[in-house]
N, C-alpha and C positions, 0 to 999 in steps of 0.2 A: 470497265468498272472493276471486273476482277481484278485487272491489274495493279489497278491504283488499293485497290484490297489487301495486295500484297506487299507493295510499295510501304504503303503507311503500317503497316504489324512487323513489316524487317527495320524500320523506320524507329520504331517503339520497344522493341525487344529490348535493347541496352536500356533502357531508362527501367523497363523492369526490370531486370537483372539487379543493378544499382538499386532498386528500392527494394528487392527481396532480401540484400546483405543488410543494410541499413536497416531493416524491419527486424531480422534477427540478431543485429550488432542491439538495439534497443529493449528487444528482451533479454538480450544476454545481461546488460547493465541491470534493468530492472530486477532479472530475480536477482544478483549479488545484493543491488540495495535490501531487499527483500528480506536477506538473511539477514541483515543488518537489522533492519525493523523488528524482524522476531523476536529477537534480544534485548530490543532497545539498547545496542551497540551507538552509544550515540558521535561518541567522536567517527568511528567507522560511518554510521550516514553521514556527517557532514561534509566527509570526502566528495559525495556525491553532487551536494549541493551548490550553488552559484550562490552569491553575497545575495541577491533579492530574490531568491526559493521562496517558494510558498508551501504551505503545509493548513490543507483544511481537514475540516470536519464538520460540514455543515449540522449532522443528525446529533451530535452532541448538544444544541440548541434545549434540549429536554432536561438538560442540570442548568439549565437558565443563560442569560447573556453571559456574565461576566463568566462561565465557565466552558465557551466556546473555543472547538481549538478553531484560530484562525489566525495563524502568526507569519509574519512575512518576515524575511530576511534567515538568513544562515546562522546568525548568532540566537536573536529568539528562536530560532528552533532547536538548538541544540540546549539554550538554558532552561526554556519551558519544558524539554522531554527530562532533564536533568532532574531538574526538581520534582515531574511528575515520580523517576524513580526514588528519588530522594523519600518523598511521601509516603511511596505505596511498597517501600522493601524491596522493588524488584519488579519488573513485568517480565512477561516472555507468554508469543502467541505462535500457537500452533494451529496453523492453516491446512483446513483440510482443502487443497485446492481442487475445486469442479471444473472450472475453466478458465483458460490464458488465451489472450488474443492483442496483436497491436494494428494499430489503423492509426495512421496520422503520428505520429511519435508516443501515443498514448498507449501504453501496456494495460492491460484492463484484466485483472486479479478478482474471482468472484471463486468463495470459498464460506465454507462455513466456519468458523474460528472456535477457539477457546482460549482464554484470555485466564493466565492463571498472575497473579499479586502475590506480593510478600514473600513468606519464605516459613518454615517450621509451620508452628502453631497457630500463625498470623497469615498463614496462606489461605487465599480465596479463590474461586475458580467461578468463571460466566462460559457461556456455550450462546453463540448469535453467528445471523448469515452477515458477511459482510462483502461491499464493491471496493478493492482499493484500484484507485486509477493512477498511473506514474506516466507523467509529461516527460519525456524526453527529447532535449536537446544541445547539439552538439557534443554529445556523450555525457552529458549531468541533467540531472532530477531537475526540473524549471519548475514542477507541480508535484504535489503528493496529494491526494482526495482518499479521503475513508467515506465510504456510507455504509452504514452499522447501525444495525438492529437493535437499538439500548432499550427498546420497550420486553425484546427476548430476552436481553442481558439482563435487565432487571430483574422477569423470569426463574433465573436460570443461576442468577446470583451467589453464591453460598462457600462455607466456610469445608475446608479441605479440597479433595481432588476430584470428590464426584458429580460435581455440578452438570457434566454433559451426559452422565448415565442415560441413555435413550431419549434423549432431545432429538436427534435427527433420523431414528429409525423409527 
């Protein structure tokens, strides 16, 4: 019995090896994406993306249907993040990151964010926890998922840079 104990774990050793590089070839890709997203770098994410990416947002459901992200394809997600910048002056989010982990190709980002829009006098700031999850395959983004707290956002909403002044402590 022992033997076969040993047999099978010298047996399986290379396949872990092989899926601990891969494991961390996939987070390597995800945070670059990541930095990309901060910014809303949008040509820079699309590098990312395959022709049929997906890019959700189920928790965005709360500004109604038709204001749901849930865009499939590499071009609606580069015109839909466009336009969102277009809109709002400008995004950029700063991720206070609490934990990174991948299982399965999926990189799983869970952080508390601040979410700052616009720019001078027309800048707003929110402060919410948020899950992004990054599908990775064959070294490109196949899934982008946000789950974010917009009922905190709405909270925490507000006009200049101190909207997250002791939100999280």
């Amino acid at each position: 019995m022992l033997k076969k104990i040993i047999t099978l774990s010298v047996c399986l050793l290379p396949l872990t090896l092989i899926n601990a590089k891969e494991n961390q070839n996939n987070i390597k890709i995800a945070d670059e994406y990541l930095e990309a997203y901060k910014v809303f770098d949008v040509k820079k994410m699309a590098s990312f993306y395959q022709e049929d990416s997906v890019f959700i947002d189920p928790t965005s459901e709360i500004f109604g249907p038709k204001n749901t992200y849930n865009m499939k394809g590499q071009k609606v997600i580069v015109d839909t993040l466009s336009k969102l910048i277009e809109q709002t002056g400008g995004i950029v989010l700063d991720f206070d990151l609490k934990h990174k982990y991948e299982a399965g190709g999926h990189v799983t980002f869970i952080a508390d964010l601040k979410l700052s829009s616009g720019k001078g006098d027309n800048l707003t700031t929110a402060c919410a926890p948020i899950t992004t999850i990054i599908n990775i395959k064959e070294g490109k983004v196949i899934e982008h998922r946000d789950y974010f707290s917009y009922n905190q956002y709405m909270k925490t909403h507000k006009k200049g840079d101190q909207a997250c002044s002791g939100v999280y402590q």
